[in-house]
N, C-alpha and C positions, 0 to 999 in steps of 0.2 A: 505164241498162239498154240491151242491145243492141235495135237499131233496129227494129221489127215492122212488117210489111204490114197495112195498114190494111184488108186485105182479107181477115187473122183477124177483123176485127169487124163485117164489110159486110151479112153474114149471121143475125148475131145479132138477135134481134129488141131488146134494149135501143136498137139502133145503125142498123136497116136502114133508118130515111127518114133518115138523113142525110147530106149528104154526105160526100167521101172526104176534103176538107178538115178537117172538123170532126170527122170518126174520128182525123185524124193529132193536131189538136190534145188532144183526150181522151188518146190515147197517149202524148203529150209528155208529161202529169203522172202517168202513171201508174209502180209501183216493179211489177217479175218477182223471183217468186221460185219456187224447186224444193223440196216438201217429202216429204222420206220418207215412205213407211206409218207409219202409226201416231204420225206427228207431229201436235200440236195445232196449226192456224193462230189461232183465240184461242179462249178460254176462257168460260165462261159467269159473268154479273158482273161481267165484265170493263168496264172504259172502251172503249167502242166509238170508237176511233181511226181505223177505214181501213174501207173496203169493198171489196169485191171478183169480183171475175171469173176462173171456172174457168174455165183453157184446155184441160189436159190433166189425166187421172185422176178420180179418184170420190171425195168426202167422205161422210161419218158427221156427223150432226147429232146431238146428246146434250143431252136434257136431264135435268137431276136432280128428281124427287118429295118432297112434304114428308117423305118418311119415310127420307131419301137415298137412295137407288137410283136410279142411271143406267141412261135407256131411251134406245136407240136408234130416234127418232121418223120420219125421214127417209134416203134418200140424196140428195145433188145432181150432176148428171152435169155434162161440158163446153160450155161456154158460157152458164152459169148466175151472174146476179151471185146474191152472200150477204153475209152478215155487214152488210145494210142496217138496222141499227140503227133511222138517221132515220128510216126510213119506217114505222116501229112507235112512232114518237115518244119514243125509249127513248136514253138518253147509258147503257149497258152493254146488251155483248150478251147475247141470252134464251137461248141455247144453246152448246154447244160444239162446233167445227168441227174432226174428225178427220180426216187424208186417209187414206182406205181403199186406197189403191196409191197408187204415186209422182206426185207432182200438180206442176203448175204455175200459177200463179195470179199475176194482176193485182191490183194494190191502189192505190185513193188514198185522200188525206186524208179523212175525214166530212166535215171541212169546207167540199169541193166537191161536197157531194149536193144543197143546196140550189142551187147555181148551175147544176149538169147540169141537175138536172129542172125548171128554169124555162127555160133557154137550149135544149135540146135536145130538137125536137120528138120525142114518141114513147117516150123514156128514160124520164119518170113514168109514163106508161099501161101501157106493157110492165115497166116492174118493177114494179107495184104487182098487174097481172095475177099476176105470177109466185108474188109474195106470198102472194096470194089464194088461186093453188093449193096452194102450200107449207103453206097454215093448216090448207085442206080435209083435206091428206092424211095431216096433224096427227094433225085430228081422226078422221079413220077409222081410223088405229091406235089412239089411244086410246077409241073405243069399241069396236074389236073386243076389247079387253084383257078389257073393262069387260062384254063381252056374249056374245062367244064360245066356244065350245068351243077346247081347247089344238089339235087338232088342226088345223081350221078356225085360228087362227090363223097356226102356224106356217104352213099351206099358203099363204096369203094372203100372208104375209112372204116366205116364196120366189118367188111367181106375181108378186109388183108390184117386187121384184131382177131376175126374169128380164124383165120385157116394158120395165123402164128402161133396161137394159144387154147385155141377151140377145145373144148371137152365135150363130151356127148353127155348127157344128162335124158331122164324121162320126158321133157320137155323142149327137146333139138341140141344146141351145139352151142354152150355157154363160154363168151370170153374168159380167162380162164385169169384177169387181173381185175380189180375195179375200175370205172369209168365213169365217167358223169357227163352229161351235157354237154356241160363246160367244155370238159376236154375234147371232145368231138367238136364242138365250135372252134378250137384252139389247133385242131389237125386242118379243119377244113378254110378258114379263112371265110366262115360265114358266121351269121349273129347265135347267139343263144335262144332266140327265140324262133328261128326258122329251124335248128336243129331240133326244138320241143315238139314243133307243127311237124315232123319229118316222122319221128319215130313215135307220135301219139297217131299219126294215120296207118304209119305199118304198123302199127299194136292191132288199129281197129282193122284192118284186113290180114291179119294172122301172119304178120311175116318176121316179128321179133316180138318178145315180152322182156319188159326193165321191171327191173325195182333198183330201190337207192344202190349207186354204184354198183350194181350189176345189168348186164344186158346178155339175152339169150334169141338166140338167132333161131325160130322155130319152122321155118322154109328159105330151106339155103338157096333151091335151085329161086324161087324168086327172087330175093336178095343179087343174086350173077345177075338175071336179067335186070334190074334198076342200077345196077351199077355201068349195066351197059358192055360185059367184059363178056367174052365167046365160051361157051364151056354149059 
């Protein structure tokens, strides 16, 4: 791979107490690669091979239900490691890893998870944190599925896209990856055609505007109130 400043990783909490040496050396054994939208980086079941580090772009975490149906449980932004198998104690991954815009990501061997997080202060605690939050935010989608009103829902699935990724634009606070319908059907475990009726009514009372895979949240503080969340 071409040669990276050790000072993409200086920053990252997996990397920040160590030094610039021992970032160069992690970077030596690491593979880059560029993945389309809508490409898979692995699969769920899969033989967990590699782990990895977003550099640029937004993934989809997917997992499938006994009953098959893929939910969109997660998003993960830049400079997030994933696809940490080991540290779920698991040889296949538990989910599937979509990039939802053009992505770039880091990967090494599974093989050197155990040697990082023994050699490298900091690297277990901050990705096991990460972990921990990744489980939390699991589970709050899957009980609001399990507990919520559909509206309340989908609201919830917009408000935690926009405050992950949000840009501020002339016209409010634009999710900052593509999205469709679809995949707001696929986070929320409601049909495609009630998620259309959801955000054609906040279109008509001013509280988001779409066009094709993009959605902009144009009154956030209403948005909190339909999702039902204090604030």
């Amino acid at each position: 791979m071409a040669k990276l400043d050790e000072s993409l990783l200086a920053d990252l909490p997996p990397f920040s107490r160590l030094e610039r040496g021992q970032i160069r050396d992690i970077l030596s054994q690491a593979s880059s690669r560029r993945y389309d939208e809508g490409m898979a980086i692995f699969s769920e079941g899969h033989d967990a091979e590699r782990f990895y580090l977003l550099l640029d772009g937004y993934l989809r975490v997917i997992r499938s239900t006994e009953g098959g149906e893929e939910i969109i449980v997660l998003h993960i932004a830049p400079g997030q490691l994933f696809g940490i198998a080991r540290a779920l104690q698991r040889d296949t991954y538990p989910a599937t890893a979509i990039a939802a815009a053009e992505s770039i990501a880091l990967s090494w061997p599974m093989t050197l998870w155990d040697e990082f997080t023994k050699t490298y202060d900091g690297f277990a605690t901050e990705s096991y944190k990460t972990l921990g939050r990744r489980l939390g935010e699991i589970q709050t989608t899957l009980t609001e599925m399990a507990t919520q009103a559909v509206e309340k829902r989908v609201a919830c699935a917009v408000l935690r896209m926009m405050n992950q990724s949000g840009r501020r634009t002339e016209d409010g606070i634009e999710i900052g990856f593509p999205i469709t319908r679809q995949n707001i059907s696929d986070m929320t475990g409601t049909t495609l055609h009630t998620v259309s009726r959801l955000l054609s009514a906040w279109e008509k009372d001013g509280v988001v505007a779409s066009r094709r895979k993009h959605i902009i949240v144009t009154n956030p503080h209403e948005l909190v109130l339909l999702s039902g969340a204090q604030g």
